[in-house]
C-alpha positions in Angstrom: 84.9 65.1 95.0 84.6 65.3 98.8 86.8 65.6 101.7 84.8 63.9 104.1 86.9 66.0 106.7 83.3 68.4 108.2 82.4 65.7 110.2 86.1 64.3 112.0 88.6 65.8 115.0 91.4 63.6 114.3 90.3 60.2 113.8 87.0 61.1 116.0 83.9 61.4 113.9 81.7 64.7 115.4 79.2 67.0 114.0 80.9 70.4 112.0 79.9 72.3 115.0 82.0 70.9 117.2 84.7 70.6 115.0 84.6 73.7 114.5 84.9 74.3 118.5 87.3 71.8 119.3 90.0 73.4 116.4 89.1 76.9 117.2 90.2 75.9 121.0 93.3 74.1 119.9 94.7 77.1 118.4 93.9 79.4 121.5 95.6 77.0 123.7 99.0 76.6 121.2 99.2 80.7 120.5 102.3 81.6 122.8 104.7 78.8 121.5 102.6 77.8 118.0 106.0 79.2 115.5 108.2 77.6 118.9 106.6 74.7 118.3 106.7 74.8 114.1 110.5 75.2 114.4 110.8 72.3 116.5 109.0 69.9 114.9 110.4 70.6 111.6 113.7 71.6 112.5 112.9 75.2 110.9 112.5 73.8 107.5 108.9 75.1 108.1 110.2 78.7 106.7 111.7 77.7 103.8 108.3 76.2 103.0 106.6 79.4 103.7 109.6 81.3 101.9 108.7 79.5 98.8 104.9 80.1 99.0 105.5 83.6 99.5 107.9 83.5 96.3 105.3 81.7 94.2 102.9 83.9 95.4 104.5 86.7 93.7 103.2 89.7 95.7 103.6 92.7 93.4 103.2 96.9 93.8 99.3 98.0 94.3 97.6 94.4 95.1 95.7 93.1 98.4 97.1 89.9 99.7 95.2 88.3 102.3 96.6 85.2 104.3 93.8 83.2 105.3 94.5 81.0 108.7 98.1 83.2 109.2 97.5 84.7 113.1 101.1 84.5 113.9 101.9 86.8 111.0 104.9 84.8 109.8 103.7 84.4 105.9 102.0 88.4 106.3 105.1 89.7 107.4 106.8 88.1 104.2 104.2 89.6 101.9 104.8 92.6 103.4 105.3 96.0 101.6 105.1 99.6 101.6 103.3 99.6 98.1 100.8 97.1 98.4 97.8 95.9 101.7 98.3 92.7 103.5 96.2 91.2 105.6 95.8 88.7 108.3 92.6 86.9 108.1 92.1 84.5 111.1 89.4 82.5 113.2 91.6 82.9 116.4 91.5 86.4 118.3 94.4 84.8 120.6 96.7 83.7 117.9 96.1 87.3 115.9 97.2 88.7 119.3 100.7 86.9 119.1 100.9 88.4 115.1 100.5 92.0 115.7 102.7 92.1 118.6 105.2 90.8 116.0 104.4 93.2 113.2 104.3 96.2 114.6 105.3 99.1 111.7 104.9 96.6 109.4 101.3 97.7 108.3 100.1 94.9 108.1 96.1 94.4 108.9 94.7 91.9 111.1 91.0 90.5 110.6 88.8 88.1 112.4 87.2 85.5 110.4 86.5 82.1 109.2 87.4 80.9 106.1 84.1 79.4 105.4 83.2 83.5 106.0 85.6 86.5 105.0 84.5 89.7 105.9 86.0 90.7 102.4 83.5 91.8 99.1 83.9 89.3 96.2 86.2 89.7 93.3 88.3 92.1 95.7 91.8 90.4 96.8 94.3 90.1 94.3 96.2 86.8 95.6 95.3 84.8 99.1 97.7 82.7 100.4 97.1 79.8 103.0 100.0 77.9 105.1 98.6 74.5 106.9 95.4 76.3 107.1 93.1 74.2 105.0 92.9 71.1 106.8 91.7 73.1 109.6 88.3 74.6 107.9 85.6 73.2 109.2 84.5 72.3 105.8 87.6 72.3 103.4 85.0 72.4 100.2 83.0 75.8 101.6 86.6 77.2 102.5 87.7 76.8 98.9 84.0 78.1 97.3 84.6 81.4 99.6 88.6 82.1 98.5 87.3 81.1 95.3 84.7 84.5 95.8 87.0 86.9 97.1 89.5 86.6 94.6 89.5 88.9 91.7 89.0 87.3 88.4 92.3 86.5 87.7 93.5 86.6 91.2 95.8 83.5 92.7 95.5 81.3 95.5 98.5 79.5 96.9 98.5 77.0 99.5 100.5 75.1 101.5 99.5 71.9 103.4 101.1 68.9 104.6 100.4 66.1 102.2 101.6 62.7 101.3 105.7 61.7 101.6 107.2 59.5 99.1 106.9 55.7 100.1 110.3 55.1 100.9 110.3 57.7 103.8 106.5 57.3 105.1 107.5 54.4 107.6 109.9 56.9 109.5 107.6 59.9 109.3 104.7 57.7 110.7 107.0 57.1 113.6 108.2 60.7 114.1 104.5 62.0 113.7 102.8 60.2 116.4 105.3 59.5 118.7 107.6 61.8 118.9 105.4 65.1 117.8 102.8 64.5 120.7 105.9 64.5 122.8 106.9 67.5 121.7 103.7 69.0 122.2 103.5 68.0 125.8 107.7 69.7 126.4 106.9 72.5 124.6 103.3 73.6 124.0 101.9 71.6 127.0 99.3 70.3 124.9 100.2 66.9 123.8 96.8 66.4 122.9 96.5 69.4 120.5 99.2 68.0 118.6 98.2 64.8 118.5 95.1 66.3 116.5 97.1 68.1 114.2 99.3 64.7 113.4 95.9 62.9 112.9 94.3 65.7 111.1 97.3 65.3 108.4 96.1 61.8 107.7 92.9 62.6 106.5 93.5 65.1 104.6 93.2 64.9 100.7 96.7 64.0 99.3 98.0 66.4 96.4 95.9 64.9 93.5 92.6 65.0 95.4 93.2 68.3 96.7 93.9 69.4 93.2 90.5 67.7 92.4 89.2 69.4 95.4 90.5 73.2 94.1 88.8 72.0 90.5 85.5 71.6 91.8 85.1 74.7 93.0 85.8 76.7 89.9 90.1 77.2 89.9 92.3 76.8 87.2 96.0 76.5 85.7 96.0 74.4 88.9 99.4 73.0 89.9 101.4 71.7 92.4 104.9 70.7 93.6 106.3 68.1 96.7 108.5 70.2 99.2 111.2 68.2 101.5 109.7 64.5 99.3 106.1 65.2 99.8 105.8 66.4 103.2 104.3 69.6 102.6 103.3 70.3 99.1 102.6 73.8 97.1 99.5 74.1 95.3 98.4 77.1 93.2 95.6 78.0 90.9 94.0 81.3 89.5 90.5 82.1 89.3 89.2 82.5 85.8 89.5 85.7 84.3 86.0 85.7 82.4 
């Protein structure tokens, strides 16, 4: 199973390298006011998402948790613990900037990288976590082979994405998504255009059984996943075999 989503921007077909250039710039532009901007759009609901991640995620005494795509440093900062190494593992220099400044004593660890490329050994992070990150690889199927290698053999990933609503409330979400979002991105953020990508970028996406399919194919198992707020976002997790 494919995703088909290396070669788009939004509904724009382009090659992976600049997909890769146009997302990477979208991010630098939306760093000041990106969690503003998350809070607005989904009036703050966004946390309790990322609260339950961070709950099924279960970080524990002694492991390395890595959040993959998290510059802000709003899921790290959750994961957080004197007894255990979290990191920050993001393509954006600009968006990492707005996460330290926020986690200062926190100890948490900020990283530059891709998630196509981790500059982490194989078989060495316990769980890795991922908040509306995966839509934005430049190729979703590498992004899950290379969590798939740094995990420890038995090690979790969790992820949340925005996905597909129930039926009955997909007419008014359509509507809210791109006409009122893009609006809010040009009040807010100042870059209506941005957020008209993301809105578009949530359309092609895999919906939660093809991303399950998606997490299958490159090697995961026990894989799982449950609807948050009727399908809006949804929670998948899966553990790497332990043999």
């Amino acid at each position: 199973m494919t995703s088909s989503l290396s070669g788009t921007f939004g509904f724009q077909s382009v090659s992976p390298e600049e997909r890769e250039k146009r997302i990477r710039a979208v991010f630098n532009a939306v760093a000041p006011r990106y969690d503003l901007m998350n809070d607005v759009m989904s009036f703050g609901i966004h946390r309790l998402w990322k609260r339950a991640m961070v709950k099924a995620a279960r970080p524990a005494s002694g492991q390395v948790l890595v959040d993959l795509a998290g510059g802000t440093g709003d899921v790290a900062r959750l994961l957080a613990g004197r007894d255990r190494r979290v990191m920050v593992c993001d393509p954006s220099p600009e968006m990492m900037a707005v996460g330290e400044a926020r986690s200062r004593g926190l100890g948490i660890q900020f990283v530059e990288g891709s998630a196509e490329a981790m500059p982490f050994e194989s078989n060495s992070v316990d769980t890795l976590t991922m908040a509306f990150g995966l839509r934005n690889a430049t190729s979703p199927e590498a992004a899950l082979a290379e969590i798939f290698r740094v995990l420890k053999p038995g090690g979790w990933y969790v992820c949340l994405e925005f996905s597909r609503p129930w039926a009955l409330i997909r007419p008014f979400y359509d509507f809210y998504s791109f006409h009122v979002i893009p609006r809010l991105g040009a009040w807010i953020a100042r870059e209506p255009a941005a957020y008209a990508y993301l809105v578009e970028s949530i359309r092609r996406f895999p919906d939660q059984r093809q991303l399950a399919g998606l997490m299958g194919d490159a090697g995961f198992e026990r894989i799982a996943w449950r609807n948050l707020s009727a399908g809006i976002a949804c929670l998948h997790s899966a553990v790497k075999p332990a043999s």
